[in-house]
N, C-alpha and C positions, 0 to 999 in steps of 0.2 A: 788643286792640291790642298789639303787639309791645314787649317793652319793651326795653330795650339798660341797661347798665348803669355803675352810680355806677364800680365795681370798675373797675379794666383796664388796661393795661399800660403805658398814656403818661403820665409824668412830667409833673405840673402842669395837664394837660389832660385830665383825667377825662371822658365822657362822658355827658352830664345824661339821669338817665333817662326814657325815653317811658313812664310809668308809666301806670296805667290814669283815664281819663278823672276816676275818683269819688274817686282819690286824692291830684289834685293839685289846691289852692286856687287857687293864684297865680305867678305869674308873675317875673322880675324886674323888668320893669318898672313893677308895680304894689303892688311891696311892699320896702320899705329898712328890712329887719330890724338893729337893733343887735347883732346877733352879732358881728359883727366889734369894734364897741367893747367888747363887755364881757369879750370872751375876750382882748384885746388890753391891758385893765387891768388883767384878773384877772393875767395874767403880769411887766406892768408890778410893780403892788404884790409880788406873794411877790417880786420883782428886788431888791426896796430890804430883804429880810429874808435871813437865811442859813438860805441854801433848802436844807442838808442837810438827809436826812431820816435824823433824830438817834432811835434805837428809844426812849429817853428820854420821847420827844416823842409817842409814837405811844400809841392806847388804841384798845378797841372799846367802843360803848355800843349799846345798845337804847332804841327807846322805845317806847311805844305813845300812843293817845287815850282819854281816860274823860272821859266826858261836856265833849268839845269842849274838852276840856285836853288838848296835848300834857304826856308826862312823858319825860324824858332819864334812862335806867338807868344810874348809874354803876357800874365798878368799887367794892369795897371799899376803904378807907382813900386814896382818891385824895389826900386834905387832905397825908396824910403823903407818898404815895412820889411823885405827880405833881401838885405844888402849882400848877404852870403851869396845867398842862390844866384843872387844878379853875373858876382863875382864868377861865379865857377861856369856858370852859363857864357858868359863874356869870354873865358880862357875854350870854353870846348865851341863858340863861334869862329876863333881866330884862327887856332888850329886844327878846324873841318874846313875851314872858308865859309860857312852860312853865315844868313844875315840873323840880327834879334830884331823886332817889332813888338811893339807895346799893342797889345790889342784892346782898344779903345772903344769895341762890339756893345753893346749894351744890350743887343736881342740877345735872347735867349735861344741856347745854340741846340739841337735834336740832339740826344747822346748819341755820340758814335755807330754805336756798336746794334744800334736802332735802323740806322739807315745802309739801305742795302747799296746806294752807291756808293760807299767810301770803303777805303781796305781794308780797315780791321774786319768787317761784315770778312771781306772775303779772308781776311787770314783768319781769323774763327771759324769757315769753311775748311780751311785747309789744314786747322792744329784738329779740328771734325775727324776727316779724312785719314791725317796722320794717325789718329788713336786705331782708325781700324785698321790702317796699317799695319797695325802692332799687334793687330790679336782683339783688341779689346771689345770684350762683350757685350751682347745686349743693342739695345734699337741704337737709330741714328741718335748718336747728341745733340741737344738744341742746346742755345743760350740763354741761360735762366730767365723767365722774366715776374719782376723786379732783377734787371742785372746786378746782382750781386749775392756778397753772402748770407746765404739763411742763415737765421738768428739761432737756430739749433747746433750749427756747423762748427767747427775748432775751426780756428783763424789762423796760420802760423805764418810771424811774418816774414818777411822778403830775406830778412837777414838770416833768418833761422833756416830759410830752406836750401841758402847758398850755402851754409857750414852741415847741412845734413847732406845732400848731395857731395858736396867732397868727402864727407864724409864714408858715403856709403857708394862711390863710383867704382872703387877697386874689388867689392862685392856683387856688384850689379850686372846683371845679364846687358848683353848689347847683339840689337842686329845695325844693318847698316841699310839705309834705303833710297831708293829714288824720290826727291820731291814730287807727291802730285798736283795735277793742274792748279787747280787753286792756290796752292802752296808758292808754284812759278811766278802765277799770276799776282799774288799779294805782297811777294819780293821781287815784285821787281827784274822778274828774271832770273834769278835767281836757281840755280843748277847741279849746284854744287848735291854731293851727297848727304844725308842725312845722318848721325848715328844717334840712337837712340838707344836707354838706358834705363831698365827699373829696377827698383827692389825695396822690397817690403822692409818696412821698420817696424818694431813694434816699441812700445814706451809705457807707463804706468797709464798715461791721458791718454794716448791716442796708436791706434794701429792703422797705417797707411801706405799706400804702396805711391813712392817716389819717383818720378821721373822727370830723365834728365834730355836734351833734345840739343844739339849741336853740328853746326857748319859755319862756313863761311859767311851767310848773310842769314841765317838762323838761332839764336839760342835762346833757350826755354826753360822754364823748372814746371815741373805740376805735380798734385799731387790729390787723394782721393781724400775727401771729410765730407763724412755721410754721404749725403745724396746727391752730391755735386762733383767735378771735377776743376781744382782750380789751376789754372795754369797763367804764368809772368812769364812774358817774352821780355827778353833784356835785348834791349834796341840799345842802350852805349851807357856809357861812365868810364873810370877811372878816377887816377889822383888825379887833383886842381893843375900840378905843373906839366899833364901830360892824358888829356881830357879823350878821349875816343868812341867813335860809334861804330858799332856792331850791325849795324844792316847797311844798305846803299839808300841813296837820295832816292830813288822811286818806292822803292819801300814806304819810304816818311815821309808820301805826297797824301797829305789832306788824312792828318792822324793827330793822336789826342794820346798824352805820354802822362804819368806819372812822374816827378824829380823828386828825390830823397836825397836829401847831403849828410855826410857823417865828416862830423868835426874834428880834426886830429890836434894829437902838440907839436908835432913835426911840422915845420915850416914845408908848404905845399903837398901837402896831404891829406889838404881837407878833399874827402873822396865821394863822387856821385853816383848816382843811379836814375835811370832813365829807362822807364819798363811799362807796359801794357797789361790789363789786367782781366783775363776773360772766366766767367763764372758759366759751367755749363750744367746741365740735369744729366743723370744718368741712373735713374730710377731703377729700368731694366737691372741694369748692372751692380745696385745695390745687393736688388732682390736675388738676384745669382747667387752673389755671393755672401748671403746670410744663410742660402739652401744649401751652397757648398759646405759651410762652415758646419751647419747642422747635421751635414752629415757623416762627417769627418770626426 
């Protein structure tokens, strides 16, 4: 079957893709996902916090699984240089059940996303896969290397892509999908459906097409700047008085997160984020779609 795609050049009216028969669950009418509510709170809350993002504020952790414990790797001496983080870390230990560990490592560790035995490798597989799920054009995506963003690229950060997706989810085409293998495999088992969500923004800076990626042990934001595709898997946060992770303990065996805390005035609201960060190439699909444009 022919499939047309999530991708494509009309503003707010994305074209829902005809994916293959084994891919697709459901339907709209037969399924009223809370996507829209929860990406629509999660922006609400960090609103009522001052959502810069303070480098203060910001840490990377590890964690892995031992016998059906998660543990959270901390930097060294967090107590002293980032007591915040320590704190809200400590509130989403108590109330997961994981353990914190001070990671005392001094070698110098492969980046993640480098090493093909760890999961992100395969959940970058799997958010791969995902995109052709959706339609989206052009060769296989690889992960950038230098992994990160090219220096020519718009950067929008974390905060801004949570208040444009709620933004623009009541706009946005959606299908609904089966996780593939990879996808199972890098959560952990993980089963559940998929629904997925794009749609084109345009701005005075930047024209980009948005997408939104949500389940039960999945959610995602990505979005297209020049020649890359960036996508933040949001793995847990919430407020300080009521901390929560968004994937399962196999998921976050032998993973490497991103922490941002937004500081509030409201007594237990200083509120976190805990997210992955994959920078992919999609050249092919630049080139499409400059040829699209030009001919339009």
């Amino acid at each position: 079957m022919a499939r047309k795609s999530l991708f494509c050049d009309t503003a707010h009216d994305l074209s829902v893709s005809s994916v293959r028969k084994n891919e697709v669950l459901a339907t709209e009418e037969n399924i009223k996902p809370s996507s829209e509510e929860w990406i629509g709170g999660l922006s609400h809350v960090i609103g009522l916090t001052d959502a810069k993002v303070e480098p203060s504020l910001r840490t990377v952790i590890s964690s892995d699984v031992k016998n059906d414990k998660l543990a959270l790797f901390l930097p060294p001496e967090m107590s002293e240089l980032q007591p915040e983080n320590l704190r809200y870390l400590q509130a989403l230990a108590s109330s997961q059940g994981c353990l914190l560990i001070e990671d005392r490592r001094t070698m110098k560790i492969q980046p993640i996303v480098e090493n093909r035995d760890l999961k992100p490798h395969k959940l970058a597989q799997g958010i791969n896969a995902l995109l052709e799920q959706t339609g989206m054009q052009g060769d296989r995506l690889e992960l950038s290397t230098p992994h990160r963003l090219n220096p020519e690229n718009i950067q929008l950060d974390i905060v801004q892509l949570i208040d444009m997706a709620a933004y623009s989810i009541a706009q946005s085409k959606r299908v609904v999908l089966l996780p593939n293998d990879a996808m199972v495999e890098a959560t952990g088992n993980e089963t559940h459906p998929i629904c997925a969500y794009a749609c084109e923004l345009r701005s005075a800076k930047l024209d980009t097409t948005l997408s939104f990626f949500d389940s039960p042990g999945f959610k995602a934001i990505g979005y297209i700047t020049g020649n890359q595709f960036v996508t933040h898997v949001l793995v847990g946060g919430g407020p300080l008085r009521a901390p929560q992770l968004w994937s399962n303990h196999e998921a976050m065996s032998q993973n490497y997160f991103r922490f941002q805390l937004f500081r509030s005035t409201y007594p237990g609201q200083d509120f976190g984020l805990l997210y992955n960060t994959f920078y992919m190439d999609l050249n092919q699909l630049a080139s499409h779609l400059t040829s699209h444009a030009n001919q339009s």
